[in-house]
N, C-alpha and C positions, 0 to 999 in steps of 0.2 A: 491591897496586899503590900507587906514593908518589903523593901525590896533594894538591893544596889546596883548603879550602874554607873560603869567608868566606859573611857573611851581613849588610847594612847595614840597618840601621833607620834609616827616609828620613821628612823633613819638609819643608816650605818653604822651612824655614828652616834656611843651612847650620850653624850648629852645632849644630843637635838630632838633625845625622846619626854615624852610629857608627857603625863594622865592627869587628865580631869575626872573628880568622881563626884557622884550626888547619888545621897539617901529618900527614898518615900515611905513616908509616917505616914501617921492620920490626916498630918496638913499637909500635906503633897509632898514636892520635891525642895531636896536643899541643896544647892551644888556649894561644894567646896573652889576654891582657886588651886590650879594647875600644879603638879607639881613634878621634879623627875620621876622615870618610869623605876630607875635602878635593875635589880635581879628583875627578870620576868615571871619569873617561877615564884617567886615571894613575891610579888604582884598579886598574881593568880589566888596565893596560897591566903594574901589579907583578904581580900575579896570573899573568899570562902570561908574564913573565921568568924566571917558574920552573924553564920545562921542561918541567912535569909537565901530567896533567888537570887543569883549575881551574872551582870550578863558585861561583856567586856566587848567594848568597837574594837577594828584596828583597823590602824592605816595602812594597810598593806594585804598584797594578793590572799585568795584562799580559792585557789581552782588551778586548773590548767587548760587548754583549751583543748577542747573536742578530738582535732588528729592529732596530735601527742596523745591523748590517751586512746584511741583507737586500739585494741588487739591485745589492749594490755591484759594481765592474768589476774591484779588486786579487783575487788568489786567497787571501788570508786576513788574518788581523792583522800579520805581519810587513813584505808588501810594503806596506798602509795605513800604515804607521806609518813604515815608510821614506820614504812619499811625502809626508807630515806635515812634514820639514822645511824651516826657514823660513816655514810656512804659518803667519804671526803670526792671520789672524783664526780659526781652527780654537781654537787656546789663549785666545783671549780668554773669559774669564769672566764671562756677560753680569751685567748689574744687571736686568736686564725680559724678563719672554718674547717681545716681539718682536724682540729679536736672536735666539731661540734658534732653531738649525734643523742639518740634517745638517752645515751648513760651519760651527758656531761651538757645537756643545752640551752647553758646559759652565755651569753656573746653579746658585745665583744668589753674586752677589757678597756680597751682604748680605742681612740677612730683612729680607722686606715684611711687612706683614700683608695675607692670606688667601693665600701662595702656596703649591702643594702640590703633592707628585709627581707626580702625577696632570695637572697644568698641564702640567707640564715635559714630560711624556710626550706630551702630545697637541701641544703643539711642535715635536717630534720628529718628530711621526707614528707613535706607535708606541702597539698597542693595551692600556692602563693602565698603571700605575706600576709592578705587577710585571714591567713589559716593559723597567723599565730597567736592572730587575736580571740579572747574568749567572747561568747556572748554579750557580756554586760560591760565589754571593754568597748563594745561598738557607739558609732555618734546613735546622740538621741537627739529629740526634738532642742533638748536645752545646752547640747553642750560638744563636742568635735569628740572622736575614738578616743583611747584611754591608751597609755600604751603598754605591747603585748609582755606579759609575764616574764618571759626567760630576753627579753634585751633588756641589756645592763648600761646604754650610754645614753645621756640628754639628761634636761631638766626636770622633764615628766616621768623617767624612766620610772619602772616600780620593782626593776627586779634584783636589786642590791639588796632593796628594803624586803625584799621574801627569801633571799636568800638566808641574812640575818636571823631572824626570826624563825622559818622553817630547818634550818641547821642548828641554831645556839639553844635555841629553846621547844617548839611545837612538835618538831619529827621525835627528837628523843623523851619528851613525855607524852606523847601519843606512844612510843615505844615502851614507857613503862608503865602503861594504864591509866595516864591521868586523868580525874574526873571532869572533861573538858568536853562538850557537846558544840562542834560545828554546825553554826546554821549557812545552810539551808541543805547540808545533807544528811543533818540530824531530824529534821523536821521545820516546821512552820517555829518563829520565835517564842511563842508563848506556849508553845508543848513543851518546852525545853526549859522554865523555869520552874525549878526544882531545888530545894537546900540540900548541899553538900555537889550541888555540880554548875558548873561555870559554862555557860552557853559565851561562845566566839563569836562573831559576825567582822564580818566584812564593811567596814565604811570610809567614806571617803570625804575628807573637810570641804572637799570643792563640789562636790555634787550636795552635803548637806546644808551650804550657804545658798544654795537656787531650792533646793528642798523647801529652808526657811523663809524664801523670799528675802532673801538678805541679800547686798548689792555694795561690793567693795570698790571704791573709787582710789584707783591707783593701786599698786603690790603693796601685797602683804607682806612686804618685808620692810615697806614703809611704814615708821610707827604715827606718821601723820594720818595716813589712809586705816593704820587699825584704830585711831583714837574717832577719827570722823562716823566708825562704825560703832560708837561704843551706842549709844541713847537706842538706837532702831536692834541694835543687838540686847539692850536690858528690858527694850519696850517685847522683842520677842521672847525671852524666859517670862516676863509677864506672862503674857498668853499663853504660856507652856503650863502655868504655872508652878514656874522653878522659881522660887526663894533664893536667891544668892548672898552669900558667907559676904560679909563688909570685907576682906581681902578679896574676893574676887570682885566685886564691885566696883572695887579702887582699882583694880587691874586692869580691869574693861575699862576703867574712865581714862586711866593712863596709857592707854596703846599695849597692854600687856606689856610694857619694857620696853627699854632702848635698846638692848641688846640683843645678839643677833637669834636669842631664844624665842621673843616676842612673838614672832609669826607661828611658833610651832602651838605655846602656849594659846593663842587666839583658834589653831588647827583644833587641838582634843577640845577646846570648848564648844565648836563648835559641830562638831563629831558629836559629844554627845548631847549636847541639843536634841538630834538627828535619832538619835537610840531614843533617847526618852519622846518626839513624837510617836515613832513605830511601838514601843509600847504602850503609850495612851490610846493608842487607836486612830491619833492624828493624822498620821501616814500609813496607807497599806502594807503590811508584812508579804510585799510582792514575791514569787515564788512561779517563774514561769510552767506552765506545763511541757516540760522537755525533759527527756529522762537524762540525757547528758549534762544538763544544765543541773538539776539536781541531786546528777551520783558525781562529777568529775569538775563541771568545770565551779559551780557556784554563784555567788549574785552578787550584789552589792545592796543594804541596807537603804529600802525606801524607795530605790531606784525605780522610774517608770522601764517598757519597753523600749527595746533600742528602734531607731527605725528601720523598714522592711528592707 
């Protein structure tokens, strides 16, 4: 089936975003070399002028966790998220837990000292800090928790990057019908390939580099540590059998850049790496049996079981 699939590594900030995208012909895949995300909505809208199935990664949340959504009236994550837009105090990022609450629970703006999950969780109302975490944010066999949705500070954080994203762009075309199918509470991935609709997913570049069996020695922000990954990263598009554009081949052989894009650019590639297993069949279209998990909170693309 012809088919396109892109995959953006998402930040706050727009030039730290990049999409990698690759076409399937008759002779399988061709990935193109990275390039900025720009408009998100004219992202979406190239993707769909294709014709074909188009299925889009992102690096960043698409759930909420479990008590947060408890009691609430929408029937899951998609209609809440719909109804998000324009809702400016929802997105505000508090500075003090007294703004934080179901209408504003994203925290903290900056570190205090002695503020802790656990704070934030019981602002919430919700019973301890592991309650802020989603299912598929929990350690698994391969890797430590993820961290939870609505905290905004650290290195790992991810909720700047959903705030972005579900404010600027997803809440208000989800609000005006756009042809956009959320996996995994639209369905299983491959029910969802269809021409003229663009199925979402959820992934994540550090869980599709253990996915791939890929193994970066040193940070990725070192262009010595991404060039060291280039041979075992074109030996896996082999096996994928992804064809890669002579710019992206030069780009994997140079550390994707010197500059301080290079890590993100090395991210969507290998994001979608990660999409194009799950659509060969290489990787399971995992989908736990939990109703919360698949109306509210969401998955993450490939991802095994968290542990018990």
């Amino acid at each position: 089936m012809a088919m396109i699939a892109a995959h953006a590594d998402w930040s706050m900030d727009p030039r730290k975003r990049w999409v990698a995208v690759a076409r399937r012909g008759r002779e399988g895949w061709r990935m193109e070399a990275p390039v900025p995300v720009g408009e998100p909505a004219l992202l979406a809208a190239r993707l769909l002028a294709e014709g074909v199935p188009a299925v889009l990664g992102l690096d960043l949340p698409l759930g909420v966790p479990r008590g947060f959504a408890a009691g609430r009236p929408e029937g899951g994550f998609v209609e809440f998220l719909a109804g998000r837009a324009g809702d400016a105090r929802f997105f505000t990022v508090n500075p003090g837990l007294e703004g934080v609450g179901r209408d504003a629970p994203f925290y903290p703006a900056r570190g205090v000292k002695g503020m802790t999950r656990a704070a934030h969780a019981a602002a919430l109302g919700l019973d301890g800090p592991g309650a802020l975490n989603r299912w598929c944010d929990r350690a698994t066999s391969t890797r430590p928790a993820g961290a939870p949705v609505f905290w905004t500070l650290g290195a790992n954080q991810s909720g700047k990057a959903a705030i972005t994203a579900w404010r600027d762009w997803l809440a208000p075309a989800l609000a005006e019908g756009a042809p956009y199918d959320l996996w995994p509470f639209a369905g299983p991935l491959h029910g969802l390939l269809r021409p003229g609709r663009l199925a979402l997913a959820e992934v994540y570049p550090a869980e599709a580099l253990r996915q791939l069996g890929l193994r970066l020695h040193g940070s990725k922000r070192a262009e010595a540590a991404r060039r060291a990954l280039a041979e075992p990263l074109l030996a896996c598009m082999a096996a994928l059998g992804v064809e890669a554009t002579s710019a992206l081949a030069v780009m994997v052989r140079t550390g994707f850049g010197a500059d301080a894009a290079g890590e993100d650019r090395l991210d969507c590639t290998l994001g979608l790496l990660c999409l194009i297993a799950v659509l060969d069949g290489v990787r399971p279209d995992t989908i736990p049996e939990d109703t919360m998990v698949r109306a509210w909170e969401g998955w993450v693309l490939g991802q095994a079981l968290p542990l018990a």
